[in-house]
C-alpha positions as CSV (number, residue, x, y, z in Angstrom):
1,X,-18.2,72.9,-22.5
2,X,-15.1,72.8,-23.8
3,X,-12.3,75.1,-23.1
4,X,-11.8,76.6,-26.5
5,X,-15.5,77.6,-26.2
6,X,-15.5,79.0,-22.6
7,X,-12.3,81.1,-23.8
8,X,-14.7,82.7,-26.7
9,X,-17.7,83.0,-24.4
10,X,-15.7,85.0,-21.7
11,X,-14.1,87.4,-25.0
12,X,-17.6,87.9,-25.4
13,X,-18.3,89.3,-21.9
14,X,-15.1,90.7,-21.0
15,X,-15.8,92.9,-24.6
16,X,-19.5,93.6,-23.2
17,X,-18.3,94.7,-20.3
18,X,-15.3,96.7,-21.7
19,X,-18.3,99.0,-24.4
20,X,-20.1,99.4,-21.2
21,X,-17.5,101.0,-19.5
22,X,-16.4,102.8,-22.5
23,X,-19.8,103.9,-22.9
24,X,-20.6,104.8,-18.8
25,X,-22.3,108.3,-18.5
26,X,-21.6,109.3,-22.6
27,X,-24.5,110.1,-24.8
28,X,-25.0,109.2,-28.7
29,X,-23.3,112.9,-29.2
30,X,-20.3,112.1,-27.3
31,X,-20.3,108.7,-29.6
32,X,-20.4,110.6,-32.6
33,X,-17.4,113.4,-31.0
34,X,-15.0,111.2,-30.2
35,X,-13.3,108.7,-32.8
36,X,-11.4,107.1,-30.6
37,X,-14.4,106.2,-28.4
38,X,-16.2,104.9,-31.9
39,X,-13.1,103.4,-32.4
40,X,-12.7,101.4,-29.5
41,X,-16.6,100.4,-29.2
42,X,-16.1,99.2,-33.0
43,X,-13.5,97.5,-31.9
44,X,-14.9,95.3,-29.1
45,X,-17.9,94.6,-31.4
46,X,-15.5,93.0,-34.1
47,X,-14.4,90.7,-31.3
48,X,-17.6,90.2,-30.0
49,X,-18.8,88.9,-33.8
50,X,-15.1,87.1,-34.2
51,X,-15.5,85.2,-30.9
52,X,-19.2,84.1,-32.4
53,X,-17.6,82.7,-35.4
54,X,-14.8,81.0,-33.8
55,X,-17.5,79.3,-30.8
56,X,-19.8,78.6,-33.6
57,X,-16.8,76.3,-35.4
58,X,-16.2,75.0,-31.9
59,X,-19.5,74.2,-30.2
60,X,-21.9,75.3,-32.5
61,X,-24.7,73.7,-30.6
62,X,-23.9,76.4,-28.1
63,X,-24.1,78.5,-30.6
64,X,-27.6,78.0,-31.1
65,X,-28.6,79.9,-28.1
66,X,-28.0,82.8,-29.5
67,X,-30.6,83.6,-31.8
68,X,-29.1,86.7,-33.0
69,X,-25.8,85.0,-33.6
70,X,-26.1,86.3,-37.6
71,X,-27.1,90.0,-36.8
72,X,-24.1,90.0,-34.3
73,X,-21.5,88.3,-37.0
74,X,-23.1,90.6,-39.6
75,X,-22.4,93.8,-37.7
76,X,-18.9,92.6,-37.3
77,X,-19.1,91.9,-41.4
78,X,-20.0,95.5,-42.0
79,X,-17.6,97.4,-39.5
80,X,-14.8,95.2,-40.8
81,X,-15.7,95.3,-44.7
82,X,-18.0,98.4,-45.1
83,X,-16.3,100.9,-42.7
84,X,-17.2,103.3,-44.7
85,X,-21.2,102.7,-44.3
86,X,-21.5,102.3,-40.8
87,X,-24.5,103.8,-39.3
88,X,-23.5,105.0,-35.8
89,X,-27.1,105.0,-34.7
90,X,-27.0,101.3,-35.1
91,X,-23.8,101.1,-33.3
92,X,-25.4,103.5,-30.7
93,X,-28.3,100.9,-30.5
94,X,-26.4,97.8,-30.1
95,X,-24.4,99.5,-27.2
96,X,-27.3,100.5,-25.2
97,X,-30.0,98.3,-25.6
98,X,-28.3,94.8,-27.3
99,X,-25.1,94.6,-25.2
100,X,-25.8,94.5,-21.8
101,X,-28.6,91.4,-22.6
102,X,-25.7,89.6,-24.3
103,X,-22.7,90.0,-21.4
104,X,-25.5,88.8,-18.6
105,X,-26.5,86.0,-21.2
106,X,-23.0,85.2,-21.7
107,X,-21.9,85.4,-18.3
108,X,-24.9,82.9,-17.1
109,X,-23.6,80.2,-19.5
110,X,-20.1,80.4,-17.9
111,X,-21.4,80.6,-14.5
């Protein structure tokens, strides 16, 4: 694996790891309170879909592991582009039930 790609794959998990601690003993409610808390998850999901589309110009056989790879580059698409239609149910979802799959998968390919 090549550097370039291990630098993406660990932006990936450290940005995993950074919405789970954001997101450490909160509730949707508390998501939907607090904008700077749907600010910074948003954030760390547009790198987490930026990192994707860098790795996948890199090593895109790695890339191929991933088999959500376009949902997780389209989420980026639509916080980026349509800020203004995000559903923070989604966002909710990805954060409790999609993230923590993706850090430990992640983290095993850089182990």
């Amino acid at each position: 694996m090549k550097n370039e790609a291990k630098k993406r794959l660990q932006d990936i998990a450290d940005a995993c790891a950074a919405v789970g601690q954001f997101a450490k003993g909160k509730d949707f409610s508390n998501y939907q309170a607090d904008e700077m808390f749907r600010s910074a998850v948003e954030r760390k999901l547009e790198i987490i879909g930026e990192a994707f589309v860098k790795l996948e110009t890199t090593e895109s056989t790695l890339t191929e592991q991933f088999p959500e790879l376009r949902k997780i580059v389209g989420l980026r698409n639509r916080i980026i582009h349509g800020y203004d239609n995000v559903d923070e149910e989604i966002i909710w979802d990805v954060v409790q039930n999609k993230l923590p799959a993706l850090q430990h998968q992640v983290e095993a390919l850089l182990a």
